[in-house]
Each structure stands twice: as C-alpha cells, then as structure tokens.
TIKOLZA-704777 format. One record per residue (C-alpha): x, y negated, z negated; residue in three letters. Coordinates in steps of 0.2 Angstrom, whole numbers, padded with zeros to 4 digits, always signed. Each point is the difference from the previous one (the first is absolute). Layout:
BEGIN
XYZala ...
This chain:
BEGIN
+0014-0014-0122unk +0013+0011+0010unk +0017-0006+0002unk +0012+0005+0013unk +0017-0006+0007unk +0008-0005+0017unk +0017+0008+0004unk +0014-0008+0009unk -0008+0005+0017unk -0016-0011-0005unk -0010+0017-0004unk -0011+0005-0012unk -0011+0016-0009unk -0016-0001+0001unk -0003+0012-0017unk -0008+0014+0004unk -0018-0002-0008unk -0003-0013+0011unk +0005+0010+0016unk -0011+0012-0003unk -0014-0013-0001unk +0002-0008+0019unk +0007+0017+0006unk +0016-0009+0003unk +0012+0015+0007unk +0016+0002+0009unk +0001-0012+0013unk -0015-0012-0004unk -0001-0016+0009unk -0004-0016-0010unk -0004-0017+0004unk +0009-0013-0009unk -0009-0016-0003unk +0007-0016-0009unk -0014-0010-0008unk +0002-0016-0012unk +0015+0010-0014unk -0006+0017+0007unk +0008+0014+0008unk -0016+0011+0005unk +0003+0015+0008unk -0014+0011+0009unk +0003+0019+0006unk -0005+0003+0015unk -0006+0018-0001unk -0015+0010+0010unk -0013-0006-0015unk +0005-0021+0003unk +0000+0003+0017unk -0016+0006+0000unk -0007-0010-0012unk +0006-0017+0011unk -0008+0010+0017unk -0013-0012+0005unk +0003-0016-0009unk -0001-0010+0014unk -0014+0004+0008unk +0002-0003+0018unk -0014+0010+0005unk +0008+0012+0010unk +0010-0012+0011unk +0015+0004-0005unk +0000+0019+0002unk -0011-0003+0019unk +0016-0012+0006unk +0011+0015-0008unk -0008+0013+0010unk +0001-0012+0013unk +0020+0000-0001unk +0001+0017+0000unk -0009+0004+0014unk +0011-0013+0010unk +0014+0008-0006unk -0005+0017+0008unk -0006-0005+0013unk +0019-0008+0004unk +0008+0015-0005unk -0012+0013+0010unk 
C-alpha cells in the first residue's frame, strides 16, 4: 500500500512509480469520482482515451450528425 498526503491547497503526490505506470505527466487530466467512502480518480490520457473510443456503440450516428454540423457550419461561413 502507497501512502501519500494532501497539502493545505487540497493537493497531493502521486509517487512516482505509479506515474510512470498510467503515463501520468505534467499537466494530466483526471476525472474524479465519488463512489460509496471512495475518492477514485481516473487519468485521462491518450491510452484512456482510446481505450473508452467506442463504448457506446452508436453505430456511426454520432460521428454522421457531427459531419453533418460541420458542414453547416461552413456552409454559413463561405
């Protein structure tokens, strides 16, 4: 078990070992969740990212009403 502890700002360290492990650098992006007596936080880097891509499975809907956007957009501005 890894211990760490909050500053007066509410920060912490995440030790170093464990940075290296989710490729957690600079500037990383975490999403904090509260579940049950739980403080879970998630990075939110390129691998997480990626590995989320596609979870829910709208068949290409979403990205054909994006495309869809985009070309209204331009259409507006040309």
């Amino acid at each position: 078990m890894t211990t760490t502890i909050s500053t007066s700002k509410g920060q912490i360290v995440i030790p170093s070992k464990i940075r290296r492990k989710w490729n957690i650098k600079n500037g990383t992006k975490f999403y904090i969740e509260e579940r049950d007596n739980e403080i879970i936080l998630k990075p939110l880097t390129t691998e997480y990212i990626k590995k989320m891509a596609g979870m829910l499975e709208t068949k290409g809907k979403l990205s054909k009403i994006l495309l869809e956007e985009r070309a209204k957009d331009k259409n507006k501005e040309g």
